[in-house]
GUKOLGU-89730 format. One line per 2 residues: number of its first residue (from 0); their letters; for each residue x, y, z of N, C-alpha, C. Coordinates in Angstrom, 2 decimals, padded with zeros to 5 digits. Each point is the difference from the previous one (the first is absolute). Layout:
N
NUM = A = X:Y:Z:X:Y:Z:X:Y:Z ~ ...
***
This chain:
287
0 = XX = 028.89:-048.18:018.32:001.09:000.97:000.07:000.53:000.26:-001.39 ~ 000.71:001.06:-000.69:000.33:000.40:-000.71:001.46:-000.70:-000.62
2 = XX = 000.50:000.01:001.18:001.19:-001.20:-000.05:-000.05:-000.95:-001.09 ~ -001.46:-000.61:000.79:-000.31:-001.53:-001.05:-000.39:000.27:-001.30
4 = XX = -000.55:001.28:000.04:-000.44:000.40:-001.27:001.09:-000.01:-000.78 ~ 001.10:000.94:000.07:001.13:000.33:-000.71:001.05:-001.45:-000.49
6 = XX = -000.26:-001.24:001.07:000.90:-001.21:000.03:-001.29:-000.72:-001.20 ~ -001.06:000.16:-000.20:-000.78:-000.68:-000.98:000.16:000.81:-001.07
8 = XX = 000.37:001.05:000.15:000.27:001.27:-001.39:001.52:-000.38:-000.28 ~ 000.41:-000.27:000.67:001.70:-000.36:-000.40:000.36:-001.11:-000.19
10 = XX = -000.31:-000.85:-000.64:000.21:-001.47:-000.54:-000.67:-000.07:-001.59 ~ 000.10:-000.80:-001.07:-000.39:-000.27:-000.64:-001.05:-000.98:-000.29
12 = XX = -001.45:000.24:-001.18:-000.63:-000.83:000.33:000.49:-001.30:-000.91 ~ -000.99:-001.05:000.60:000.34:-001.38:-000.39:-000.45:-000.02:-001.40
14 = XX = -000.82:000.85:-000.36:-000.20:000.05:-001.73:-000.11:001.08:-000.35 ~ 001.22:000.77:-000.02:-000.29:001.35:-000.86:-000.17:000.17:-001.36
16 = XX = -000.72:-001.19:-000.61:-000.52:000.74:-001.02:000.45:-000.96:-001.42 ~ -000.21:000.07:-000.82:000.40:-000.51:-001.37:001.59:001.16:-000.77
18 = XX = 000.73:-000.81:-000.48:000.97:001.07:-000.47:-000.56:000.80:-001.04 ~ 000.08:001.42:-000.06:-000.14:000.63:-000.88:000.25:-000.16:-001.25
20 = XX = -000.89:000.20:-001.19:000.50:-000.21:-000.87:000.88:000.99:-000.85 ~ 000.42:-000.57:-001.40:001.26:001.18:-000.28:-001.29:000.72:-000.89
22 = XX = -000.65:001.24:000.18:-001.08:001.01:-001.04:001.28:000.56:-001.22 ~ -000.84:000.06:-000.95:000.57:001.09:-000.65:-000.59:001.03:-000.22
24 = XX = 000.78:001.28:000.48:-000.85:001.03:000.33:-000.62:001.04:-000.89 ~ -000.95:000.36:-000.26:-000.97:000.73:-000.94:001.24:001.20:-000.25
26 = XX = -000.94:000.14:-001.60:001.18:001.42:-000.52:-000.61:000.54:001.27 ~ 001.08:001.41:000.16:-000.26:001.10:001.03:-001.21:000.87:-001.20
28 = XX = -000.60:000.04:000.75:-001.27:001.08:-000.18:000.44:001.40:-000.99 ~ -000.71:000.44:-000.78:000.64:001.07:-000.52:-000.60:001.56:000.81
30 = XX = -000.61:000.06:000.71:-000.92:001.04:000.23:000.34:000.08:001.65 ~ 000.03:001.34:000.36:000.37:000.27:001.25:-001.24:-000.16:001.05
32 = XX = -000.07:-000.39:001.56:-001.18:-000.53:000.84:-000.60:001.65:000.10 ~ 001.22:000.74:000.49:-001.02:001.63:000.18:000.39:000.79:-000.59
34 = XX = -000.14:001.08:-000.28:000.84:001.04:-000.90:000.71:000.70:001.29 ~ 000.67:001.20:-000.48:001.37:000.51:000.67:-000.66:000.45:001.10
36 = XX = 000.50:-000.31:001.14:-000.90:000.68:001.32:-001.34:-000.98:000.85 ~ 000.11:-000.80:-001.19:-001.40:-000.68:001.03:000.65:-000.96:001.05
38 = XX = -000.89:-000.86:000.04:000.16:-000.92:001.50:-000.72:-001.50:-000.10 ~ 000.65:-001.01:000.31:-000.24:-001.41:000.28:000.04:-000.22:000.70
40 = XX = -000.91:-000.88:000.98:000.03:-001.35:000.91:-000.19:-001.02:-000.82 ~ 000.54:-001.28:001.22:-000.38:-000.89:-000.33:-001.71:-000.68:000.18
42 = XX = -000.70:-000.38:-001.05:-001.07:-000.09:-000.08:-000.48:-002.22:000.68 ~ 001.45:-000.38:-000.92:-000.36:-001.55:000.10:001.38:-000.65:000.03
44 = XX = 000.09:-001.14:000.17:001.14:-000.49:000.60:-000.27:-001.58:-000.53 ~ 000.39:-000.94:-001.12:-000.78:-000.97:-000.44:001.68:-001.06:-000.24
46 = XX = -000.32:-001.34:000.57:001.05:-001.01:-000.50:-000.29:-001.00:-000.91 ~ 000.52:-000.22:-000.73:000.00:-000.77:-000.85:001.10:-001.29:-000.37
48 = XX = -000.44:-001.29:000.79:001.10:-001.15:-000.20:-000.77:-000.95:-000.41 ~ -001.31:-000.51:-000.09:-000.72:-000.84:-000.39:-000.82:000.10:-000.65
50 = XX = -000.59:-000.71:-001.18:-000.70:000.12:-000.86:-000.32:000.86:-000.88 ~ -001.00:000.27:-000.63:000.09:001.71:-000.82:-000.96:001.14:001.10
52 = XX = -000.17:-000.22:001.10:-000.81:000.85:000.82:001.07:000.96:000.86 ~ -000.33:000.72:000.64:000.80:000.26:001.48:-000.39:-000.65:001.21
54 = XX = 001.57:-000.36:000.53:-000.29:-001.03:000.86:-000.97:001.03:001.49 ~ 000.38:001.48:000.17:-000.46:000.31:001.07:-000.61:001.48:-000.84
56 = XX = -000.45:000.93:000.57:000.21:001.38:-000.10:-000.53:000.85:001.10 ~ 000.98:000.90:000.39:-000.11:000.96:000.85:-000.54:001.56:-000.44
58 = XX = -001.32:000.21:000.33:-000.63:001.61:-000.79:-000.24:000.70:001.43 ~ 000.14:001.32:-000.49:000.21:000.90:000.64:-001.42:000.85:-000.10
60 = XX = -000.76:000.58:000.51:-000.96:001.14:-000.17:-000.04:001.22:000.15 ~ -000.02:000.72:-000.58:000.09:001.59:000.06:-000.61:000.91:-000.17
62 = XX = -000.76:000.69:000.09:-000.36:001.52:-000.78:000.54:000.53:-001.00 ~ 001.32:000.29:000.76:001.09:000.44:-001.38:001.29:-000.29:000.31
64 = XX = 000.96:000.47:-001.10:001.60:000.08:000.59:000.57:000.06:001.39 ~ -000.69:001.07:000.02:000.43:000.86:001.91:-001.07:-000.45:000.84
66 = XX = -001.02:-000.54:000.02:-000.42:-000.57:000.91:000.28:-001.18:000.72 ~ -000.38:000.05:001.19:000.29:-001.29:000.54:-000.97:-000.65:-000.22
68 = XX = 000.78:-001.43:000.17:-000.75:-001.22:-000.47:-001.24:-000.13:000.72 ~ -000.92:-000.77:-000.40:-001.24:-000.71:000.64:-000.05:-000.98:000.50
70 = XX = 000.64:-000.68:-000.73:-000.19:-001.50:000.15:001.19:-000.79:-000.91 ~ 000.15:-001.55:000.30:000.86:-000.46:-000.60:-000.73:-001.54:-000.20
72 = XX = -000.15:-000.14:-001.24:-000.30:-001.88:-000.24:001.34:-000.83:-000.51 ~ -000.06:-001.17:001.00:000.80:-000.75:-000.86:-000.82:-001.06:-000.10
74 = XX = 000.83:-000.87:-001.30:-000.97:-001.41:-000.63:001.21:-000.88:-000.70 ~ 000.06:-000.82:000.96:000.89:-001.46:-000.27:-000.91:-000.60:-000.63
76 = XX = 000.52:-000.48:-001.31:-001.07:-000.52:-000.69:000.66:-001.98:000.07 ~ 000.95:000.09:000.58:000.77:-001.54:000.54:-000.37:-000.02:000.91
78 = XX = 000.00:000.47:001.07:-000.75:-000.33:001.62:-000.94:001.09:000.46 ~ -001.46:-000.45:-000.72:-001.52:000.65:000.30:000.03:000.54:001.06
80 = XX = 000.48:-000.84:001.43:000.05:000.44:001.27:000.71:001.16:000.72 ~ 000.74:000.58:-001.06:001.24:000.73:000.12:-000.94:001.88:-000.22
82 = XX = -000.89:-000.05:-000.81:-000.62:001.00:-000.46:-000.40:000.89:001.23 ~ -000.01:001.66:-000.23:-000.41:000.55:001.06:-000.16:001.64:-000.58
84 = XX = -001.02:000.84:000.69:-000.26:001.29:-000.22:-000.27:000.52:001.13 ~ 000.83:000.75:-000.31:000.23:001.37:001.41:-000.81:001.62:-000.46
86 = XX = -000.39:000.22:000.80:-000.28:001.50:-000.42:000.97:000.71:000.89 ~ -000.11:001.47:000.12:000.88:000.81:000.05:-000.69:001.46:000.50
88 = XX = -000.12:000.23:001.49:-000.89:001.34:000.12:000.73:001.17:000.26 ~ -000.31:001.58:-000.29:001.37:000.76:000.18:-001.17:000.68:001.05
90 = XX = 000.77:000.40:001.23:-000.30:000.80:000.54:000.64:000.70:000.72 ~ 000.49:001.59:-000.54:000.80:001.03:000.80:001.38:-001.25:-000.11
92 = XX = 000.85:-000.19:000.90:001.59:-000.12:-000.60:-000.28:-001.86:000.51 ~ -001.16:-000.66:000.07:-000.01:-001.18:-000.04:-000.56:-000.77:-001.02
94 = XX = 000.47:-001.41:-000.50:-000.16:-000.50:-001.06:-000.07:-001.42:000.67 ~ -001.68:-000.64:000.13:-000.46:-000.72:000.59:-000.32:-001.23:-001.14
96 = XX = 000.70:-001.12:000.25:-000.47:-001.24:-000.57:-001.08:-000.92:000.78 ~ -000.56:-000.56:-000.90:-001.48:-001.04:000.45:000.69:-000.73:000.58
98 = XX = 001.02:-000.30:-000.07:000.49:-001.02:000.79:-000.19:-000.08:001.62 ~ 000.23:001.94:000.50:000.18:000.03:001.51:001.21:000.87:-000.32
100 = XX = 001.15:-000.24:-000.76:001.20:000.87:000.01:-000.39:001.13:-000.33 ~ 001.11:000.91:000.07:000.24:001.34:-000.27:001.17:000.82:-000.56
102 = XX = 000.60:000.66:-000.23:000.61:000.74:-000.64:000.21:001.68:000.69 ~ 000.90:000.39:000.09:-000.07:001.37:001.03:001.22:001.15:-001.16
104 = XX = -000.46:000.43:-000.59:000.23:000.88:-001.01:000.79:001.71:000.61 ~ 001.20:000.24:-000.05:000.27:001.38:-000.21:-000.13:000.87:-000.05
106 = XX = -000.95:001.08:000.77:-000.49:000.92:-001.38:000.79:000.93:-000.68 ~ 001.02:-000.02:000.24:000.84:000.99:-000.33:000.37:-000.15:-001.45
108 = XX = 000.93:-001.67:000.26:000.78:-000.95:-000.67:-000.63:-000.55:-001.19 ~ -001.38:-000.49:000.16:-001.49:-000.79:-000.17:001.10:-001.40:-000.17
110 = XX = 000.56:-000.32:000.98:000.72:-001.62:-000.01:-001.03:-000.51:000.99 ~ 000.51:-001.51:000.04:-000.41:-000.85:001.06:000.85:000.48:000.95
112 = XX = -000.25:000.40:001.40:000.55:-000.17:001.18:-000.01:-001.36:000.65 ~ -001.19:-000.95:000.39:-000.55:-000.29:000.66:-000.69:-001.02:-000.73
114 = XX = 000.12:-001.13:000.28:-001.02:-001.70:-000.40:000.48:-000.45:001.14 ~ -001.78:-000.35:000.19:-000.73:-000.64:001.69:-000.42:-001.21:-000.48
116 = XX = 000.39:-001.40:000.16:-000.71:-000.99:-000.78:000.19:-001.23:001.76 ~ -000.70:-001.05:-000.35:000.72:-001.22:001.14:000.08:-001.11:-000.68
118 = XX = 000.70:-000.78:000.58:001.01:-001.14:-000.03:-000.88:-001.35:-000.91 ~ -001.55:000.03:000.61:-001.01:-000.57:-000.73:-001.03:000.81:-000.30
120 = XX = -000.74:000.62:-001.01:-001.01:000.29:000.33:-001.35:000.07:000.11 ~ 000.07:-001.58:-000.48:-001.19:-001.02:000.94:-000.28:000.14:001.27
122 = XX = 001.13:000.40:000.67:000.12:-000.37:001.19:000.12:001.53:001.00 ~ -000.90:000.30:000.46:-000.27:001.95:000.68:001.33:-000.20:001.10
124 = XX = -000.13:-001.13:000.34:000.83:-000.06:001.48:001.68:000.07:000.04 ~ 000.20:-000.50:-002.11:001.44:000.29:000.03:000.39:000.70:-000.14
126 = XX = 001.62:000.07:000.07:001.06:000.65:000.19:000.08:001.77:-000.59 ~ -000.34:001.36:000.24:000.19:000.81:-000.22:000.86:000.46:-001.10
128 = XX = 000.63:000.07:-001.39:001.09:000.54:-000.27:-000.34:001.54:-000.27 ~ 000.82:000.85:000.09:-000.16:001.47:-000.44:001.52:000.37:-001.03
130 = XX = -000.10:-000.01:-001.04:001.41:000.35:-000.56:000.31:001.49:-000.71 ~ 001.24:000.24:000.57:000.34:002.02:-000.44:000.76:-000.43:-001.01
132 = XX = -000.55:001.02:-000.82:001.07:000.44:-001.41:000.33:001.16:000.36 ~ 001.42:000.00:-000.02:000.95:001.23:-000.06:000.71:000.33:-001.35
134 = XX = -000.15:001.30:-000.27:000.40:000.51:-001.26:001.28:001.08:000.30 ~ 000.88:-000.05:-001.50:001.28:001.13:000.20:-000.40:001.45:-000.55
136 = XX = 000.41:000.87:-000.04:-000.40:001.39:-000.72:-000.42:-000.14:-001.55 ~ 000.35:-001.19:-000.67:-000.21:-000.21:-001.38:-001.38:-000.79:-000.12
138 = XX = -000.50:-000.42:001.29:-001.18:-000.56:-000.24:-000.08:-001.81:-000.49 ~ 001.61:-000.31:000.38:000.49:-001.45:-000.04:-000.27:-000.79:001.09
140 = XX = -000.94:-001.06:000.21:000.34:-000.67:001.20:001.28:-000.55:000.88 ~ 000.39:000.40:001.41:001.06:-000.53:-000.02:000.09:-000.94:001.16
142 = XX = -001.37:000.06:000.99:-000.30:-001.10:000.87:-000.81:-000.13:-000.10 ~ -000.57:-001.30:001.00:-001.36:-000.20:000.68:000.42:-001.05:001.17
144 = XX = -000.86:000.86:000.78:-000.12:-000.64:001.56:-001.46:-001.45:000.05 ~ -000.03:-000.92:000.32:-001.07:-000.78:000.27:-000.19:-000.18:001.79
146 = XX = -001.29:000.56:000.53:-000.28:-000.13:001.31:-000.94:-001.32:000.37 ~ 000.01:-000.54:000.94:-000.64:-001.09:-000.03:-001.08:000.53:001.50
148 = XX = -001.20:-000.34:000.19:-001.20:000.42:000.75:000.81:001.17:000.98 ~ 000.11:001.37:-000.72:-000.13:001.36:000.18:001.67:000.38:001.17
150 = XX = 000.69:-001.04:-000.10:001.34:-000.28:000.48:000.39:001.44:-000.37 ~ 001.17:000.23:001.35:000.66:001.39:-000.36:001.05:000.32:-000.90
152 = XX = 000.37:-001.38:000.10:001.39:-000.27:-001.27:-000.16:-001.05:-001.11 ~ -000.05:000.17:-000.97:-000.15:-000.45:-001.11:001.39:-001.67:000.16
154 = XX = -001.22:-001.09:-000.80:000.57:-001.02:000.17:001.01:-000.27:-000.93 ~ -000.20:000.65:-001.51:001.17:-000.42:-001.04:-000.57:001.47:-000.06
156 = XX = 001.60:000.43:-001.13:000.48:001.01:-000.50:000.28:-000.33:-001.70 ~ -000.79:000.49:-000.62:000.93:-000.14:-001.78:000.46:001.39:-000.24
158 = XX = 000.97:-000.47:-001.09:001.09:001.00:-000.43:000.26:000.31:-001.61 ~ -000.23:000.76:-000.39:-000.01:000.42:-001.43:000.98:001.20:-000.47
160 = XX = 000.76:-000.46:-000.61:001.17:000.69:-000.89:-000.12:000.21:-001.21 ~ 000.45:000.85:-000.75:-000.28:000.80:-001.37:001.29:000.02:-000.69
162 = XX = 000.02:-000.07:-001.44:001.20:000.39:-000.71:-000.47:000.68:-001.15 ~ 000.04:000.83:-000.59:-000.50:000.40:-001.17:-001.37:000.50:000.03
164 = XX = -000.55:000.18:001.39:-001.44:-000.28:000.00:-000.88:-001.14:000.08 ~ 000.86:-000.68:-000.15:-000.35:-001.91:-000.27:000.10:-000.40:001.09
166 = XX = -000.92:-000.70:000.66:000.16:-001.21:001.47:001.27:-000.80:-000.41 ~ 000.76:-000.20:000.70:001.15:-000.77:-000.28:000.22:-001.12:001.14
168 = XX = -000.59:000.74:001.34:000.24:-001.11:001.14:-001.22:000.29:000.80 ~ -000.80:-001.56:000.27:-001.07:000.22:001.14:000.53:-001.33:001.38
170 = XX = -000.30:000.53:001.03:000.86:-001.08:000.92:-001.12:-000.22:001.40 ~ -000.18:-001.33:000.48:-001.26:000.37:001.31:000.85:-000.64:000.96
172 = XX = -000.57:001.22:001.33:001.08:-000.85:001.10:-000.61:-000.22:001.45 ~ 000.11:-000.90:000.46:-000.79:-000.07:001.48:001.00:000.72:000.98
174 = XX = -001.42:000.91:000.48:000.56:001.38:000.66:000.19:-000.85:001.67 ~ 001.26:-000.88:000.08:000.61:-000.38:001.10:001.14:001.04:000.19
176 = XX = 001.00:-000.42:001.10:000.91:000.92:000.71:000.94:000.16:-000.91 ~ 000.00:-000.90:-001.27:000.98:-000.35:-000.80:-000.85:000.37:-001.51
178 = XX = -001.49:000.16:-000.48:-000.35:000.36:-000.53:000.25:-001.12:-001.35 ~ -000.12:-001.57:000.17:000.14:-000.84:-000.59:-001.00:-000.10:-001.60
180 = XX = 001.08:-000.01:-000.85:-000.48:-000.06:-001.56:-000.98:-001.13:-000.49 ~ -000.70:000.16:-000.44:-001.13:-001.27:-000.73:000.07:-000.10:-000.87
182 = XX = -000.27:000.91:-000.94:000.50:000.15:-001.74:000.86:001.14:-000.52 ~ 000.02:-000.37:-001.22:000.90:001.50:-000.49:000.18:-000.65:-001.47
184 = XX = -000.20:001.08:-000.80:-000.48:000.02:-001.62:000.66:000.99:-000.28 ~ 001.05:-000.34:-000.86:000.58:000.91:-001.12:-001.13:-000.18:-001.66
186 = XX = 000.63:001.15:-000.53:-001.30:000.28:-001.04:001.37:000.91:-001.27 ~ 000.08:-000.71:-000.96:000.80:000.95:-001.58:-001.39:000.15:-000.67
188 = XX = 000.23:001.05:-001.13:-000.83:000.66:-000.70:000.63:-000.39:-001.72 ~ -000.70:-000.40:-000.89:000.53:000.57:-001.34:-000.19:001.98:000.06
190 = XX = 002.02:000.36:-000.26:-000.39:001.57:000.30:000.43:000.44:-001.27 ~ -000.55:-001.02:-001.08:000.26:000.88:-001.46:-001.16:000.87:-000.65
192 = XX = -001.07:-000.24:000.93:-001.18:001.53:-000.63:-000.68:-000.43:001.05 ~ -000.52:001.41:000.39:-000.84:000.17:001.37:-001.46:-000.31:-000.76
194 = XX = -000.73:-000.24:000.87:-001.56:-000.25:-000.10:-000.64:001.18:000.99 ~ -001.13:-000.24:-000.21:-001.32:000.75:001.02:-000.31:-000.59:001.00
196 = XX = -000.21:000.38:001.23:-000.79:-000.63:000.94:-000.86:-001.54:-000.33 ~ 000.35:-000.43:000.88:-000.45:-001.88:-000.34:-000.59:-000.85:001.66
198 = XX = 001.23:000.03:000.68:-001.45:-001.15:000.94:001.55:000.33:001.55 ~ -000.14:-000.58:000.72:000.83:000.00:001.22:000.75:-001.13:000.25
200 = XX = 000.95:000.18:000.42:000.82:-001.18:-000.31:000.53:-000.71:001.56 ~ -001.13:000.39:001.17:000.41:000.00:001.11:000.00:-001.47:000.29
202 = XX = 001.47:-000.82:000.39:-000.30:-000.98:-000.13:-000.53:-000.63:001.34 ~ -000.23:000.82:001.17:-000.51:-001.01:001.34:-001.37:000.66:000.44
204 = XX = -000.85:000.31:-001.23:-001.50:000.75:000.01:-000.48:-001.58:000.75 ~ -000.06:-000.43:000.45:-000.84:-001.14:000.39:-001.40:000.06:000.21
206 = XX = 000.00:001.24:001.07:-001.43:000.90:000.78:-000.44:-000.01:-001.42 ~ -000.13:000.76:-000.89:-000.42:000.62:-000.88:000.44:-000.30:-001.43
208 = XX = 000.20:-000.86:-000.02:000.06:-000.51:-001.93:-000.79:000.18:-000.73 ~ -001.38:-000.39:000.64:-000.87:-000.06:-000.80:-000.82:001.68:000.00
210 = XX = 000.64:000.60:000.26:000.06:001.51:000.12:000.61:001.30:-000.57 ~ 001.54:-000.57:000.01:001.04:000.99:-000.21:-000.36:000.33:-001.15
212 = XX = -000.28:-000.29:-001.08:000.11:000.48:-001.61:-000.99:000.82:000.22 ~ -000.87:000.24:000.68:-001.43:000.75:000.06:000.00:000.94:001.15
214 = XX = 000.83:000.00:000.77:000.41:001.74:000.72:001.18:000.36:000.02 ~ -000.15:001.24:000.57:001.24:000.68:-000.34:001.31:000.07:001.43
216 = XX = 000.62:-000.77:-000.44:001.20:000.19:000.77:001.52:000.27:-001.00 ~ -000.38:001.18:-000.15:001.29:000.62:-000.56:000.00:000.00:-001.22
218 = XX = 001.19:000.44:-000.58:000.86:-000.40:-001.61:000.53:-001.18:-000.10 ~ -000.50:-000.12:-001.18:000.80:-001.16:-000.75:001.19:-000.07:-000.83
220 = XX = 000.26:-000.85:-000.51:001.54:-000.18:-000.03:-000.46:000.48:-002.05 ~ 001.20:000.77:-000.36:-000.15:000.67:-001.30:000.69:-001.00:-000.96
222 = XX = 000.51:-001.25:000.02:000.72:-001.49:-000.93:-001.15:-000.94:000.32 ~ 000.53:-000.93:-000.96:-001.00:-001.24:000.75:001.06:-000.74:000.26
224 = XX = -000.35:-000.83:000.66:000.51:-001.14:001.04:000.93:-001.14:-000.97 ~ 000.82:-000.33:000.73:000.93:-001.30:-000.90:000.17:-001.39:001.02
226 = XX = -000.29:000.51:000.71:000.55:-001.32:001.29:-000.87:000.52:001.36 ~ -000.37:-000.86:000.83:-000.48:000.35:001.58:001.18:-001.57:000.21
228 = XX = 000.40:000.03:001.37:000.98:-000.49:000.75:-000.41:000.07:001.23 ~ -000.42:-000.83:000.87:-000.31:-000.52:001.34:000.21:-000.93:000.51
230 = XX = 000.87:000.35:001.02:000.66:-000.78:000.87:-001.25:-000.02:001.73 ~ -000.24:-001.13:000.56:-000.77:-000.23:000.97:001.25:-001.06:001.51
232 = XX = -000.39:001.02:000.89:001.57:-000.33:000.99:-001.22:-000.76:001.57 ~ 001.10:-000.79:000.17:-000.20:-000.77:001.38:000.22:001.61:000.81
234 = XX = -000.67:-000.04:001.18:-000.20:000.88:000.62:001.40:-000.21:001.08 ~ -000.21:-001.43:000.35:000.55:-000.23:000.88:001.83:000.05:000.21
236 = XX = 000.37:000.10:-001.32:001.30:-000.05:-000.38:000.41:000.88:-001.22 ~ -000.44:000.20:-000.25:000.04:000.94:-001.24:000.12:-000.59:-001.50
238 = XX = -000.09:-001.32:000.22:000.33:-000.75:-002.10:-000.87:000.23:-000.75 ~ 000.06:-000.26:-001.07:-001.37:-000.17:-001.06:-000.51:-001.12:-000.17
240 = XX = -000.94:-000.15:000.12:-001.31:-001.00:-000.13:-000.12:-000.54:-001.19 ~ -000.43:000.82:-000.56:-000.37:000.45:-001.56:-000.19:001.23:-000.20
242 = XX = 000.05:-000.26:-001.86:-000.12:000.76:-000.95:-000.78:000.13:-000.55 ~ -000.36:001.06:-000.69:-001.16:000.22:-001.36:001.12:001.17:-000.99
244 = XX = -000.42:-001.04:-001.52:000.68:000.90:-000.68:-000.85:000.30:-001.15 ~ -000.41:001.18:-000.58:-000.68:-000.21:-001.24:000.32:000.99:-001.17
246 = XX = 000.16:000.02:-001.07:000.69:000.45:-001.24:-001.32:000.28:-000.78 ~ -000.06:001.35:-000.24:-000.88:000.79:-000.70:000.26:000.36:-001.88
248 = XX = -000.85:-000.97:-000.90:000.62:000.68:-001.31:-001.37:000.50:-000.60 ~ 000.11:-000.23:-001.62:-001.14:000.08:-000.72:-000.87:001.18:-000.14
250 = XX = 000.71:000.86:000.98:-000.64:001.35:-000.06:-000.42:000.33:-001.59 ~ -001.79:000.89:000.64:-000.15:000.86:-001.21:-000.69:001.32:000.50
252 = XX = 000.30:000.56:-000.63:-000.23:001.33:-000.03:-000.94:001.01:-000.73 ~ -000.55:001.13:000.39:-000.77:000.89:-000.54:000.96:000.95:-000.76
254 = XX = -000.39:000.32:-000.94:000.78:001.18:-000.35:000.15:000.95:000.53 ~ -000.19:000.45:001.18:000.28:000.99:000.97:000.37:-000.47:001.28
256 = XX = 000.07:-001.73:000.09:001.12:-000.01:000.64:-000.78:-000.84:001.21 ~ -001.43:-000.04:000.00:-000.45:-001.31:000.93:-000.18:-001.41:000.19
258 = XX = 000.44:-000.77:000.84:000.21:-001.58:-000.56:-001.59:-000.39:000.04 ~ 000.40:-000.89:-000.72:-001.43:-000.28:-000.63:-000.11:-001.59:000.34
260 = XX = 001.37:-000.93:000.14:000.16:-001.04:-000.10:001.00:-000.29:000.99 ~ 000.73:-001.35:000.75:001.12:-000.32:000.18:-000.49:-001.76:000.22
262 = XX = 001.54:-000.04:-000.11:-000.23:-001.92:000.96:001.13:-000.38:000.89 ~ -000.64:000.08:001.10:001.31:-000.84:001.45:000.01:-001.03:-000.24
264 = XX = 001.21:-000.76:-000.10:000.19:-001.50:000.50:001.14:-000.10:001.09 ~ -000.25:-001.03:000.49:000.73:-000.60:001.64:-000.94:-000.25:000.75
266 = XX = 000.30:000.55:001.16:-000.80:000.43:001.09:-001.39:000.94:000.29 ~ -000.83:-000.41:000.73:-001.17:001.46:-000.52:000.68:000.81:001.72
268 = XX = -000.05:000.51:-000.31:000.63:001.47:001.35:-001.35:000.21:000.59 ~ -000.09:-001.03:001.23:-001.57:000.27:000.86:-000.85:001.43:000.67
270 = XX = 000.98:000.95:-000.48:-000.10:000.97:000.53:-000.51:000.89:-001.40 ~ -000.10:-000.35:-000.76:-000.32:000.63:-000.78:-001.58:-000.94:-000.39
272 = XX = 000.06:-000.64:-000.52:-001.01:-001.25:000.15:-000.60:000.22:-001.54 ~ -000.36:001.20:-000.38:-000.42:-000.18:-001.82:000.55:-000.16:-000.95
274 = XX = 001.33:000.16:000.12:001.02:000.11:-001.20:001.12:-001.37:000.10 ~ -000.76:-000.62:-000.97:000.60:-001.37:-000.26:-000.19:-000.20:-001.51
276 = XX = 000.76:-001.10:-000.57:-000.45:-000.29:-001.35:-000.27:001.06:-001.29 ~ -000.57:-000.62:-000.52:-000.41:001.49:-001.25:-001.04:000.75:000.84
278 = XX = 000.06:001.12:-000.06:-000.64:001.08:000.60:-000.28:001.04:-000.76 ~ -001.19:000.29:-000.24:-000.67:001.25:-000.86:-000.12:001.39:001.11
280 = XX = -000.23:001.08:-000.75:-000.58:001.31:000.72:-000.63:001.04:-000.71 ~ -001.14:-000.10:-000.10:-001.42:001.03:-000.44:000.34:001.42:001.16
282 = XX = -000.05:001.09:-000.43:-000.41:000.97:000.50:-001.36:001.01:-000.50 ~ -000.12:001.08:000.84:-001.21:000.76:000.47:001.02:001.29:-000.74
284 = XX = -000.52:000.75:-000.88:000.69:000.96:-000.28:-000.52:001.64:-000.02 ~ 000.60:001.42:000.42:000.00:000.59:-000.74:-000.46:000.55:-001.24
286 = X = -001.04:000.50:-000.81:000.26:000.36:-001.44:000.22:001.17:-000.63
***
């Protein structure tokens, strides 16, 4: 059940990790990633807390800018076992992973509507999930429904709020008579110079972590991030359980304004699952 999923997604692990160290961060680059008008994705996604290597890296495959992806490798180079490559097939408004999952695309919008994945998927016989992304006129996410084996009513509900354009509040709630809260993440921005498009900051992606940076569900937030804040609630009464808190510095920047660098320390926010520690970002550009 999804339940259990979300109660193993909502706890902290027993070793998250080595503390980050303090980097000092490279001059900023003198030379801009595209010239006026072009376009970036993110190409790679690389951490760096141990040794002089990267501890993981996440690459992306493409054709080009505007294409959709192909495929996605990642490579834990700390836990061998961890490694994995997905391809990525487009056909008409579906976007089919080797895995068995899928992706159900917009055509209007070209967003995600629609990720069909289950509970194991080792396992054919488990649990169904189907999850809706709902978008506002600006093309902001502002829900998603999770269905569990083709149910008429969606089992949790998340909730996404905007300030500035910026995610400011994401909240998940079990869709009982009372519509009982599970998490809820406040999110500040450094809002002393805007940046370019960068990564999603959805903090209860659980389904799809290892996904979100690589389709499209919506706009992104135009600051970068200063804090994520998550609070995780007893269902049964409403308290907090726990917390995750994590503090974003060290930023660096492109001269036109793309991060290139950051480092979280605290908590890693399971919902996000790549962005921990020193964290690099290679993009696919435009020329």
């Amino acid at each position: 059940m999804l339940l259990l999923l979300l109660v193993w997604g909502c706890s902290k692990p027993d070793t998250p990790g080595p503390t980050p160290p303090d980097p000092v961060p490279p001059v900023q680059p003198p030379v801009d990633l595209t010239p006026p008008g072009g376009e970036c994705v993110i190409l790679k996604i690389s951490q760096k807390n141990n040794g002089s290597g990267d501890d993981n890296v996440y690459e992306v495959q493409r054709d080009g800018v505007q294409a959709s992806a192909k495929g996605i490798i990642y490579t834990d180079n700390l836990k061998s076992k961890n490694n994995y490559t997905l391809s990525i097939r487009s056909a008409g408004d579906t976007l089919s992973l080797s895995t068995g999952e899928y992706f159900l695309i917009n055509p209007t919008t070209k967003l995600v509507k629609y990720f069909v994945t289950r509970s194991d998927l080792a396992d054919a016989s488990s649990d169904k999930q189907v999850h809706e992304y709902v978008y506002n006129a600006n093309g902001y996410l502002v829900k998603k429904f999770t269905y569990i084996n083709d149910a008429a009513i969606p089992l949790y509900e998340s909730n996404y709020t905007y300030d500035n354009n910026n995610l400011l509040t994401g909240s998940v709630m079990y869709v009982g008579s009372k519509k009982d809260k599970l998490i809820e993440t406040t999110l500040t921005y450094n809002m002393s110079a805007a940046i370019k498009p960068w990564i999603y900051l959805f903090p209860d992606f659980f389904e799809s972590y290892r996904y979100a940076q690589t389709m499209p569900f919506g706009k992104k937030a135009g600051y970068s991030v200063k804090a994520i804040n998550t609070n995780v609630y007893d269902v049964a009464n409403g308290s907090v359980i726990d917390t995750w808190v994590t503090n974003f510095s060290d930023y660096v920047f492109s001269k036109d304004g793309f991060v290139l660098q950051t480092t979280a320390k605290g908590d890693l926010q399971q919902g996000l699952g790549l962005l921990y520690g020193m964290t690099k970002f290679d993009y696919q550009c435009s020329k």
